[in-house]
KOLTI-753628 format. One line per 3 residues: number of its first residue (from 1); their letters; for each residue x, y, z of C-alpha. Coordinates in nm, 3 decimals. Layout:
NUM) A) X Y Z | ...;
***
This chain:
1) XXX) 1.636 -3.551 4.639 | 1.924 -3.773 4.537 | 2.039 -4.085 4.748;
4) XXX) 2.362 -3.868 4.797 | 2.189 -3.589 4.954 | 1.936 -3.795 5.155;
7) XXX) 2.251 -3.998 5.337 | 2.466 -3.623 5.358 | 2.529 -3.588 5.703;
10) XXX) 2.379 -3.248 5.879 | 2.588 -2.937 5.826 | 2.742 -2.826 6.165;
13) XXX) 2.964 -2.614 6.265 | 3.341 -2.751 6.416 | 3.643 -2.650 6.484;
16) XXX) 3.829 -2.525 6.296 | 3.582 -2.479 6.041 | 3.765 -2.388 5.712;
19) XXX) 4.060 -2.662 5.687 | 4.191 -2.566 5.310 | 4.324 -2.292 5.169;
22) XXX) 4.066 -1.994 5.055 | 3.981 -2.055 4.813 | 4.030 -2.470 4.814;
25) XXX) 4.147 -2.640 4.522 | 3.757 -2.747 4.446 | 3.627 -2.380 4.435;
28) XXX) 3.920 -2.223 4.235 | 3.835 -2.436 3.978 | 3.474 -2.350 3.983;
31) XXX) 3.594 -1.991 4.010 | 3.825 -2.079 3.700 | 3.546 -2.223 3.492;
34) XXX) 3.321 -1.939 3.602 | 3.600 -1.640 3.482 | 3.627 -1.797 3.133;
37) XXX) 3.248 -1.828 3.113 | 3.040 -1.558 3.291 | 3.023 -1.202 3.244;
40) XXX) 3.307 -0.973 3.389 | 3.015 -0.795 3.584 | 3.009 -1.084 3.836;
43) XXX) 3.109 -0.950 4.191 | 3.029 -1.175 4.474 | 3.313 -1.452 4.366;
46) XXX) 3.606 -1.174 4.347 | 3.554 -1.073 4.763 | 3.402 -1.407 4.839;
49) XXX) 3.648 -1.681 4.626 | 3.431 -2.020 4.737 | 3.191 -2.213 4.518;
52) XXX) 2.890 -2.301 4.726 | 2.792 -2.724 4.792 | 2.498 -2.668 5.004;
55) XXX) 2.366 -2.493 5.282 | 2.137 -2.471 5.585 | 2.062 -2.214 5.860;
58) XXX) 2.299 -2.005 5.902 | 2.585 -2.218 5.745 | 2.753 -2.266 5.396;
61) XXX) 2.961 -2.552 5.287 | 3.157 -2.518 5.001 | 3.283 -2.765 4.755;
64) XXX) 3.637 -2.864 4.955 | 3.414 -2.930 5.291 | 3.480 -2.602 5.446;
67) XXX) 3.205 -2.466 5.678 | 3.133 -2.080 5.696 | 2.883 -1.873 5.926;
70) XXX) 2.688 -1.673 5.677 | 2.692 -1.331 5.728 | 2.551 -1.216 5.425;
73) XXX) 2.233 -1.421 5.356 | 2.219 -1.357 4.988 | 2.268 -0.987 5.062;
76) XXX) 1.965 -0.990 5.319 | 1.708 -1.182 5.088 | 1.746 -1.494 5.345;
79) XXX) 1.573 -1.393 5.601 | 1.522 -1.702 5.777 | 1.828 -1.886 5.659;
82) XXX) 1.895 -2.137 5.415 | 1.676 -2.369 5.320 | 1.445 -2.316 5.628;
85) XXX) 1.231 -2.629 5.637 | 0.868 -2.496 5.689 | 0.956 -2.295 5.378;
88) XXX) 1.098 -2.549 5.192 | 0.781 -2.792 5.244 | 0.518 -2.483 5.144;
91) XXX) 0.730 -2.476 4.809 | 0.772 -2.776 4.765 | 0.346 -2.860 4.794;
94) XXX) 0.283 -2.559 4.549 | 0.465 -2.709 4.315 | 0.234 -2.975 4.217;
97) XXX) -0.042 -2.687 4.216 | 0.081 -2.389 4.009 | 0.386 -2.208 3.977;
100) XXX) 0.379 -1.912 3.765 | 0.014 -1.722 3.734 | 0.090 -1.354 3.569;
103) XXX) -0.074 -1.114 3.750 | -0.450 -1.343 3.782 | -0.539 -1.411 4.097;
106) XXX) -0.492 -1.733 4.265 | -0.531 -1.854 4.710 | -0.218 -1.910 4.744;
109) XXX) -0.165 -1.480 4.589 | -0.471 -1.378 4.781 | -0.263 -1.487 5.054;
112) XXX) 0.017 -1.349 5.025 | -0.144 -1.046 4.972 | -0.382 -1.032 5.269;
115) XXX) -0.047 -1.108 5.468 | 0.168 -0.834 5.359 | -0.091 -0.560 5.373;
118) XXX) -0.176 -0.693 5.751 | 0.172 -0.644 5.854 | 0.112 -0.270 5.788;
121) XXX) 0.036 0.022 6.090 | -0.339 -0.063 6.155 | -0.355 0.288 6.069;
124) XXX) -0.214 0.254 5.690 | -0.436 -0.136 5.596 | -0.734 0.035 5.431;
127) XXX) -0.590 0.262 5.216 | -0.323 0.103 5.045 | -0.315 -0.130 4.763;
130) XXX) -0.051 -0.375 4.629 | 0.094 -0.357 4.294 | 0.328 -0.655 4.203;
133) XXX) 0.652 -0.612 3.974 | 0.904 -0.753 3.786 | 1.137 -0.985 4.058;
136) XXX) 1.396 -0.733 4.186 | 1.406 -0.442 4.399 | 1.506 -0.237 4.145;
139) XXX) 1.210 -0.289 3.910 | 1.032 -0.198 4.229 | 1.170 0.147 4.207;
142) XXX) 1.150 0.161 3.868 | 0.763 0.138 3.958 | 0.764 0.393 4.195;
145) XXX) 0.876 0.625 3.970 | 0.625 0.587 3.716 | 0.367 0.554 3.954;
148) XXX) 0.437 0.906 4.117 | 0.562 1.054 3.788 | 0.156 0.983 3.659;
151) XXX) -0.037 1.071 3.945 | 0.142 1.390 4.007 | 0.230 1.478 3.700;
154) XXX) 0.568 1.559 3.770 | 0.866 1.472 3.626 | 1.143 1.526 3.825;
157) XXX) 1.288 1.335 4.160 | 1.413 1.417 4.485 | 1.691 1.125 4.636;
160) XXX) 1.951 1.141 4.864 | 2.320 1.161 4.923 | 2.471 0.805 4.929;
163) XXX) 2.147 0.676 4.814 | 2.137 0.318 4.634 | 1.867 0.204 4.465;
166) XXX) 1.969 -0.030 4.221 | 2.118 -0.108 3.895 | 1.836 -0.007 3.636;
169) XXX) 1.843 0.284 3.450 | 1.613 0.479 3.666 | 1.699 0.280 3.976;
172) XXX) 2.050 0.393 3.905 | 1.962 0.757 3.865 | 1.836 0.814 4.195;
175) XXX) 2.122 0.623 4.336 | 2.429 0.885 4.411 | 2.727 0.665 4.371;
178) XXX) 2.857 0.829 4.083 | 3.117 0.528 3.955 | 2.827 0.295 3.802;
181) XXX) 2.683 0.563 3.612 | 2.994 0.733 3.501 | 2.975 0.509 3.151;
184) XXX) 2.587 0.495 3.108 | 2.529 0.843 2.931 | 2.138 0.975 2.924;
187) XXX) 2.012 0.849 3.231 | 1.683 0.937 3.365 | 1.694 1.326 3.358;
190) XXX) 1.541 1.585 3.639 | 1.655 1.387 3.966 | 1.802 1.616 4.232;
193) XXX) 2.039 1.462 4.501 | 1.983 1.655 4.847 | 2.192 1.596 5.148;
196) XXX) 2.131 1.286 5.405 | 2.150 1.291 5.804 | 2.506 1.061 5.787;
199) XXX) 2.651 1.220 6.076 | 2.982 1.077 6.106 | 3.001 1.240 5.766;
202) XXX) 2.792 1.569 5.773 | 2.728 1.706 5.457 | 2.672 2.040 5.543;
205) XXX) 3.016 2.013 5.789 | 2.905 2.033 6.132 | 2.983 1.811 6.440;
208) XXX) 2.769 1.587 6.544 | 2.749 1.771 6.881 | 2.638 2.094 6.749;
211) XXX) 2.439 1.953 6.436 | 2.057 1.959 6.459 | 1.990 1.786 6.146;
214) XXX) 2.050 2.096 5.932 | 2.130 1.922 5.626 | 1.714 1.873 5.594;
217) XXX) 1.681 2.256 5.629 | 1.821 2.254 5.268 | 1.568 2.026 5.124;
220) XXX) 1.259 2.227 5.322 | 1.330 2.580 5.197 | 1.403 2.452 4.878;
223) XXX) 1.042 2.309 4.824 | 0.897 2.647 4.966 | 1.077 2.891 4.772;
226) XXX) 0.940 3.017 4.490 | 1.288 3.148 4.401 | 1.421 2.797 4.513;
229) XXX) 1.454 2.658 4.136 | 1.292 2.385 4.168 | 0.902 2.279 4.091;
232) XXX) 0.722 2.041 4.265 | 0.865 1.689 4.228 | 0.691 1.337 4.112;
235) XXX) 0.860 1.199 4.419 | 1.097 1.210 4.726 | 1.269 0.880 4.757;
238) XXX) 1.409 0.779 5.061 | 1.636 0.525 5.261 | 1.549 0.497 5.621;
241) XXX) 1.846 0.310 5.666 | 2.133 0.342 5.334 | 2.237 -0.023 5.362;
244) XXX) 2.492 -0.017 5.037 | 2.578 0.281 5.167 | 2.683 0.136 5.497;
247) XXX) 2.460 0.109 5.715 | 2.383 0.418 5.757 | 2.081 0.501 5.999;
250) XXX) 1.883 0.843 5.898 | 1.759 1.015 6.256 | 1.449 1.061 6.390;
253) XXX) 1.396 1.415 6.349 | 1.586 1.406 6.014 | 1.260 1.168 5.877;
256) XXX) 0.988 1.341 6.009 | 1.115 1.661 5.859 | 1.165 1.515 5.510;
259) XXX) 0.773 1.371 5.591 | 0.658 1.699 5.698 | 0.751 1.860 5.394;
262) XXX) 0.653 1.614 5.152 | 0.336 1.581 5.342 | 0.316 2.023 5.287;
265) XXX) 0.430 2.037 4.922 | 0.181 1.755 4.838 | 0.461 1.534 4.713;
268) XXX) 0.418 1.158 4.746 | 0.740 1.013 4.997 | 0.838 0.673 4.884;
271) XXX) 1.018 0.424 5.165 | 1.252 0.196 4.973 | 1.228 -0.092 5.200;
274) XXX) 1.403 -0.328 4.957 | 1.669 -0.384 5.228 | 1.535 -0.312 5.567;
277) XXX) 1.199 -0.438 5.518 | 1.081 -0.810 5.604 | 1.172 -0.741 5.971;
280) XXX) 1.512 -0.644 5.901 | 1.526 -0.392 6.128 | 1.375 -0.523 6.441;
283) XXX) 1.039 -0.389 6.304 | 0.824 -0.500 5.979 | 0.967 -0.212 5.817;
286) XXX) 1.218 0.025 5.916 | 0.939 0.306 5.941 | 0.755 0.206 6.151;
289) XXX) 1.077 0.332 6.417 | 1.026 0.702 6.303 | 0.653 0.692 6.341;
292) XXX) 0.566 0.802 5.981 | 0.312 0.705 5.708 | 0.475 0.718 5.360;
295) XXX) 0.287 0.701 5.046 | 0.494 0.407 4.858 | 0.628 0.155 5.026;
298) XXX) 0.886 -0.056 4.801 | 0.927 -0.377 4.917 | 1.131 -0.672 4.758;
301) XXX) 1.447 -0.911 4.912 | 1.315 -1.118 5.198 | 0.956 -1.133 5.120;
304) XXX) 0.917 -1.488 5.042 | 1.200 -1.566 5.319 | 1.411 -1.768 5.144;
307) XXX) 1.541 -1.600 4.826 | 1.276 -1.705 4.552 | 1.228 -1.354 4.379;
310) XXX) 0.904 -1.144 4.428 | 0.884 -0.730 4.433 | 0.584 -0.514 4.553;
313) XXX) 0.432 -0.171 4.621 | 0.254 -0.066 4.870 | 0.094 0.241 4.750;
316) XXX) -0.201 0.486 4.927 | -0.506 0.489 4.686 | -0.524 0.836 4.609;
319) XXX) -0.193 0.751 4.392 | -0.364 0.464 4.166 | -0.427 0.648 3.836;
322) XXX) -0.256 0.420 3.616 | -0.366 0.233 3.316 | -0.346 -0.131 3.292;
325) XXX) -0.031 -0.209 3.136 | 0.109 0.088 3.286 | 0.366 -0.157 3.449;
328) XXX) 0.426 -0.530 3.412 | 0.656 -0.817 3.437 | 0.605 -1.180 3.297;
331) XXX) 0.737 -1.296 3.648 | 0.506 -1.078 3.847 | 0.331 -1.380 3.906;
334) XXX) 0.552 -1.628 4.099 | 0.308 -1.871 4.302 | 0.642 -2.033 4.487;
337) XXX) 0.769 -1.693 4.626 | 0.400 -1.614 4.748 | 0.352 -1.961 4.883;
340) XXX) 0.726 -1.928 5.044 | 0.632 -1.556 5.179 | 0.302 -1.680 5.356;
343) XXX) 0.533 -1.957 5.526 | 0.783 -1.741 5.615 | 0.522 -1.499 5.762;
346) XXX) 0.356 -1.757 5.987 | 0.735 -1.857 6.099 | 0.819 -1.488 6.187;
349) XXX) 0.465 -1.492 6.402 | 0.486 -1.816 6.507 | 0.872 -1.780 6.641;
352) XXX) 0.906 -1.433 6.794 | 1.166 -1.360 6.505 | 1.146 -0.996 6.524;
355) XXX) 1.193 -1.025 6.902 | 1.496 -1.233 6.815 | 1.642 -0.947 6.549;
358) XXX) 1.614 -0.720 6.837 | 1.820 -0.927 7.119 | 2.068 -1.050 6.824;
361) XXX) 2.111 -0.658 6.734 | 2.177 -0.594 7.110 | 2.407 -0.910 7.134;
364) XXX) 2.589 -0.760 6.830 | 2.619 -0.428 6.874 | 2.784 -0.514 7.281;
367) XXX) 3.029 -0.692 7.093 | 3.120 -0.491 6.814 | 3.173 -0.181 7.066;
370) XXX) 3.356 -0.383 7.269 | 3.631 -0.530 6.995 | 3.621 -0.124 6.847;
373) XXX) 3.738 0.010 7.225 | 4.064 -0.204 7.187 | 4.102 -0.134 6.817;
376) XXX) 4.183 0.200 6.640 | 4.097 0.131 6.263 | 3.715 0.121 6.401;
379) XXX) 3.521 0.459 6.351 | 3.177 0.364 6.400 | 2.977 0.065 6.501;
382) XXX) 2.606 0.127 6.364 | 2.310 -0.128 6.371 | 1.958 -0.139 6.297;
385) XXX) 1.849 -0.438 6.350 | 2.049 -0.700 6.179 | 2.153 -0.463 5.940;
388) XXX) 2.517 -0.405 6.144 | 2.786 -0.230 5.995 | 3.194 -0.107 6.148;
391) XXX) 3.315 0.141 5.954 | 3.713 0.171 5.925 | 3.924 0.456 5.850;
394) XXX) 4.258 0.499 5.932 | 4.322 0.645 6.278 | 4.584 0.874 6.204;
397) XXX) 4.455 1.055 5.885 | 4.069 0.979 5.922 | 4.076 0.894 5.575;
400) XXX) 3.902 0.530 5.421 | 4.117 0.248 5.422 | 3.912 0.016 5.163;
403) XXX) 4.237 -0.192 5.172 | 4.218 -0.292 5.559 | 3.842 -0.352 5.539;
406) XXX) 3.908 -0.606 5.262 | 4.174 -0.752 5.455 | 3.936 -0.822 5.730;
409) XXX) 3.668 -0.962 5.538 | 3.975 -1.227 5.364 | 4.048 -1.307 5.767;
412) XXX) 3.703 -1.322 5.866 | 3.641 -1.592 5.541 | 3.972 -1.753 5.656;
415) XXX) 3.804 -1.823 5.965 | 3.465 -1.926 5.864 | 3.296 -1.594 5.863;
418) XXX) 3.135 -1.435 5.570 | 3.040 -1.092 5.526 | 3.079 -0.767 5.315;
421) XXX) 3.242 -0.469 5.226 | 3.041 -0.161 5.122 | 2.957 0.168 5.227;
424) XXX) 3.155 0.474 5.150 | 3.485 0.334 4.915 | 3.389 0.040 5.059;
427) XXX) 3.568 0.102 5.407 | 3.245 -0.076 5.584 | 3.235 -0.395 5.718;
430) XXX) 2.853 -0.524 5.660 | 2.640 -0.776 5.909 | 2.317 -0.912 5.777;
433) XXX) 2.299 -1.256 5.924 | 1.986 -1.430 5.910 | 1.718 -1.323 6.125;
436) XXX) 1.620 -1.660 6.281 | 2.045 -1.606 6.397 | 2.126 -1.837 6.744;
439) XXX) 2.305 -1.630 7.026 | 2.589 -1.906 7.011 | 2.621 -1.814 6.643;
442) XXX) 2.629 -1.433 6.715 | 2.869 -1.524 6.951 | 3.109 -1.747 6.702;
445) XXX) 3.090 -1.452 6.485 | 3.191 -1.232 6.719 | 3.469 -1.414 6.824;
448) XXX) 3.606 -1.522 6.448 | 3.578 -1.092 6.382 | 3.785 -1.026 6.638;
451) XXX) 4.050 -1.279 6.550 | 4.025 -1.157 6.188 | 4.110 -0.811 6.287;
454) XXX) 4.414 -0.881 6.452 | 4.465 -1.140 6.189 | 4.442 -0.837 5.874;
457) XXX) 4.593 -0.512 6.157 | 4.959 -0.555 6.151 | 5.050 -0.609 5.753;
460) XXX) 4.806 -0.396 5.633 | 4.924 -0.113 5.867 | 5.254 -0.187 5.715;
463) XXX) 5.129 -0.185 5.382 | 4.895 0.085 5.356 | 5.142 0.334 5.578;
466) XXX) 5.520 0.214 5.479 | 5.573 0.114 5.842 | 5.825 -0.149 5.931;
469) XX) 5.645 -0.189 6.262 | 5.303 -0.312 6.396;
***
């Protein structure tokens, strides 16, 4: 630690809290440099214009001294905030010891590992194993698939409807957003996209008051029809909760269908718990609310707690028929993210976090329904956990209005609150603050969200519909 960072006083939140324009003259030069130098495929920087100082909590500094609530937490791999300090120290010890291992065992591994399977059912512990991947969520997948496509057999894949899994060639494929994979021509063949329990948006065109999650009836006769035209898959994957695609909750009785008849056809159900897992949700994972058992559990963004990369499976036994080699990754072995993930654990256990996701959530979700009664661009408030999400459309025509929802997230920044924009043509407004989140802060952020809507309301009305009115 430099002499400049050791006399830096703490980062707090005041008022007002972002006292330049956005972005300052600091971060547009960063954001200069980084245009001329980085590839065009950079995202974050185009919604979010600030270059980053330092950080702590749940706040960001950037480089002209504004101060921002952060809503986004590395896009949920921050699960206990920046920089949290237990964390910090348990990294900062193994790296005298050993910091990169490939896949031998080491304590500080064993640990890790004897963690993560504990936090599973009691039910579930003895029959899975743990299979550690390349360092993203998406190789995770990627190991999924193989793993089902050689125990089974099979070769094809059953995903859902606004399904993301990732960027990777396979991950891609059994993601349904069809603009990233528009330009990448012989993806993974044989994956078959059946419809998903998003109600505000049935699929099979019902209301949501005389719906009873018919759009899983499709996916049930379908695997017991001989005449149905499809075999028995490798694999089901499934979202509990489609976070890219906006926080977007699956029901109960939607789940335990799909399980049901996975659990009948004998086809394995993998959980992609890349974004919801870690305690996201206000559980471990996210399935442990439906009450089911899946066969492969992928886990990946907040397992060490404080971004350092790791990726796992959790697989049941009966599925471990692959060679070694089958699948590996020189970073598979990254001592710092195990020894930050066994910290973070005894933090979460230690600190009643997951009780704290769940009063946050409630905190939240009270007021984000109570800003949506008084505004008319709001269509939905959903949250699972701190995975929160207000979904816009315009109130006239019901259609997206991407435009207003990025307007809104430029206020919100204005005003020292960072979040995203995803979901369906990214007309979603996404919340993943840091679980360890204060009820002051959820309370700041509340406030700053409403300001930013009436902030963004009146010239993007007049924008988007020609009026000359508010």
């Amino acid at each position: 630690m430099t002499a400049q960072q050791t006399l830096a006083p703490p980062l707090v939140w005041r008022e007002p809290p972002v006292r330049t324009t956005v972005p300052g003259p600091n971060s547009q030069a960063f954001l200069d440099r980084q245009e001329v130098r980085e590839s065009n495929a950079r995202t974050y920087p185009r919604r979010l214009p600030i270059a980053v100082r330092r950080a702590a909590g749940t706040l960001i500094e950037d480089v002209d001294g504004n101060v921002y609530l952060d809503f986004l937490s590395g896009a949920g791999v921050l699960s206990l905030g920046h920089n949290h300090p237990d964390v910090v120290a348990a990294v900062t010890d193994q790296l005298s010891v050993f910091t990169h291992g490939l896949d031998l065992p080491t304590p500080i591994k064993d640990r890790f590992t004897e963690l993560q399977l504990g936090m599973l059912p009691a039910a579930m512990r003895d029959r899975m194993k743990v299979h550690f991947c390349g360092p993203t969520g998406a190789n995770g997948i990627e190991a999924a698939i193989k793993l089902c496509k050689i125990a089974t057999g099979g070769g094809d894949i059953i995903a859902f409807q606004g399904g993301f899994h990732g960027s990777t060639t396979g991950a891609m494929s059994v993601t349904a957003n069809q603009e990233p994979r528009a330009r990448i021509r012989n993806g993974m063949p044989g994956v078959h996209f059946f419809p998903y329990s998003y109600c505000r948006r049935c699929p099979v065109g019902l209301s949501p008051d005389t719906c009873t999650t018919n759009c899983v009836t499709f996916l049930e006769r379908t695997l017991s029809d001989p005449y149905g035209g499809l075999g028995t898959p490798a694999a089901v994957i499934l979202e509990l909760v489609q976070g890219e695609g906006g926080g977007v909750a699956a029901t109960v009785d939607f789940v335990r269908r799909v399980r049901e008849a996975t659990r009948q056809a004998g086809i394995p159900l993998v959980v992609d718990e890349v974004q919801t897992g870690c305690g996201r949700t206000g559980t471990w994972f996210a399935f442990e609310r439906y009450g089911i058992e899946p066969d492969v559990i992928v886990a990946s963004k907040a397992l060490s707690g404080i971004g350092l990369p790791v990726s796992i499976l959790l697989y049941d036994r009966a599925l471990d028929s692959w060679s070694p080699g089958a699948h590996i990754g020189t970073f598979r072995g990254n001592q710092l993210a195990f020894a930050a993930g066994v910290a973070a654990l005894e933090v979460i256990r230690r600190d009643d976090v997951l009780g704290n996701v769940r009063a946050r959530s409630a905190q939240l979700t009270e007021g984000l329904t109570r800003i949506a009664s008084g505004n008319r661009w709001i269509a939905d408030v959903r949250a699972t956990g701190l995975l929160l999400a207000v979904e816009i459309v315009d109130p006239d025509s019901g259609q997206d209005v991407p435009d207003f929802a990025r307007a809104v997230q430029l206020a919100a920044l204005r005003r020292g609150l960072i979040l995203e924009a995803g979901g369906r043509n990214d007309s979603t407004l996404r919340l993943l603050p840091p679980l360890t989140l204060t009820a002051q802060e959820a309370d700041k952020a509340l406030e700053v969200l409403e300001l930013a809507f009436a902030d963004a309301n009146s010239p993007v009305r007049r924008i988007i519909r020609g009026l000359g009115q508010d």
